[in-house]
N, C-alpha and C positions, 0 to 999 in steps of 0.2 A: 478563386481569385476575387470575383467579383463578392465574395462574402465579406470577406477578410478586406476589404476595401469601405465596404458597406461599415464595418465595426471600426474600422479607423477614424472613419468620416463621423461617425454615433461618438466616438471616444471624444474627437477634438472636439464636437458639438459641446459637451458636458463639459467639458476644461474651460469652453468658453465661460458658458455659464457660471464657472465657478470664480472665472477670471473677472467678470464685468462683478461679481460680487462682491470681491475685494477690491474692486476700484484701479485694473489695472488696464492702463493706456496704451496706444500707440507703438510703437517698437515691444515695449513690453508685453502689451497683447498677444502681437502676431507672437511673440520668442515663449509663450507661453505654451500658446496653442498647439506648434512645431512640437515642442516638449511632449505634450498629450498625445500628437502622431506618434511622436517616437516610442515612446513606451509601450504604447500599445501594439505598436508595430514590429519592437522588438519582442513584444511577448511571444508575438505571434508567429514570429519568426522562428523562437525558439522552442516552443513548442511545436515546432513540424520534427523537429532534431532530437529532443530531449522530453524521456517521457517522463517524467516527475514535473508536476505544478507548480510546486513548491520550489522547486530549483530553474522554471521558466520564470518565476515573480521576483526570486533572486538575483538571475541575470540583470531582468530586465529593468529591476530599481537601481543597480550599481550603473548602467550604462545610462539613465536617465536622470542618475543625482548627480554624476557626471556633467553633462549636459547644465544642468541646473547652474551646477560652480563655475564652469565655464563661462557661462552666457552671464551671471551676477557681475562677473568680474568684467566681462566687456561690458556690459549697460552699466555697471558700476550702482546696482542694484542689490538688495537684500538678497542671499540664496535661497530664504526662503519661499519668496515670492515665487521662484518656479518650480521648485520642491513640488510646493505642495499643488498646483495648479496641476502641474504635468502629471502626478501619477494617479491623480483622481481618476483616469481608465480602468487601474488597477485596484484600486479599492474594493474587497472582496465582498461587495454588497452583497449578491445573493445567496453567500454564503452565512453572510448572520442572518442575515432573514427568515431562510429555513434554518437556521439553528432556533429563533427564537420563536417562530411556526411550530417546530416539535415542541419545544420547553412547555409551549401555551397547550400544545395538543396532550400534554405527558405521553410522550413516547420515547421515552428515556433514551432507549439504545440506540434509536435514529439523530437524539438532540446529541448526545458525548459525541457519536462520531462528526457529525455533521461541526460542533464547536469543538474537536480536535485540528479537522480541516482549516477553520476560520482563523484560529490560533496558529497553524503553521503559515497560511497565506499572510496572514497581520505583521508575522514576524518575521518572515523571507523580506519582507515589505522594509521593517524597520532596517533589518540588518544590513540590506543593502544600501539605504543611504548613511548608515553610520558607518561601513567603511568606504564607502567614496566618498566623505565628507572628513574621514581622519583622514584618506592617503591626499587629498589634495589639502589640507592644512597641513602635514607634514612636509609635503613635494612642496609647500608654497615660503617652509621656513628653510628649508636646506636653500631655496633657490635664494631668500632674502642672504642669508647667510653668506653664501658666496659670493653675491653682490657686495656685503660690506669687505669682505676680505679683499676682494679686486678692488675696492675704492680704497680701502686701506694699503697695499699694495700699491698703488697710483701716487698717494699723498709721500711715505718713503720715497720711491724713486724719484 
């Protein structure tokens, strides 16, 4: 417990970091940082439960790009702004590193698997927030939609 606390607290540290980078202030800050707990926290979460990586990176980018659309839309902020702040926890550094470690070392059979790894974490990565970023543009025009049909319904009656 006390680990997994320890890497939470490492995760938000970095988020900071990348947050004062971008120049980002105040409410946004903290909603930034929260973000970087979250993902991390959810990784972590889900890897107690689920033994594939690649499908705890998954999870945990769809429930943190989530987040991201959420909180844009109350601060009335860029989504990217927390996008990219918050999953900087999950950015599979050490995994290119020794990828690019073996490449430099030629150790062929250690560099493919090791940059198979990188490429599946990169991409659990990606595809998580391109579908919580299509299902909340979706869910956000059905909801406009309905809206105008009850204003238009209003203006008839």
């Amino acid at each position: 417990m006390k680990e997994a606390l320890l890497q939470i607290f490492m995760g938000a540290i970095g988020s900071m970091g990348f947050a004062i980078l971008f120049n980002i202030r105040g409410k946004r800050f903290i909603t930034a940082t929260l973000g970087a707990v979250l993902s991390w926290g959810s990784y972590l979460l889900f890897s107690r439960f689920i033994g594939d990586n690649t499908v705890c990176y998954f999870l945990a980018s769809v429930l943190t790009s989530f987040y991201a659309e959420i909180m844009a839309r109350v601060l009335k902020t860029p989504t990217t702004t927390f996008i990219i702040t918050s999953l900087i926890p999950l950015v599979p550094g050490s995994s290119l590193y020794y990828t690019m470690a073996y490449a430099f070392e030629s150790a062929q059979g250690k560099f493919v698997a090791r940059a198979a790894e990188t490429l599946k974490l990169s991409s659990a990565l990606a595809l998580g927030v391109i579908v919580a970023t299509t299902f909340t543009k979706v869910l956000m025009t059905h909801l406009a939609k309905k809206a105008q049909q009850k204003k238009e319904k209003a203006v008839i009656s």
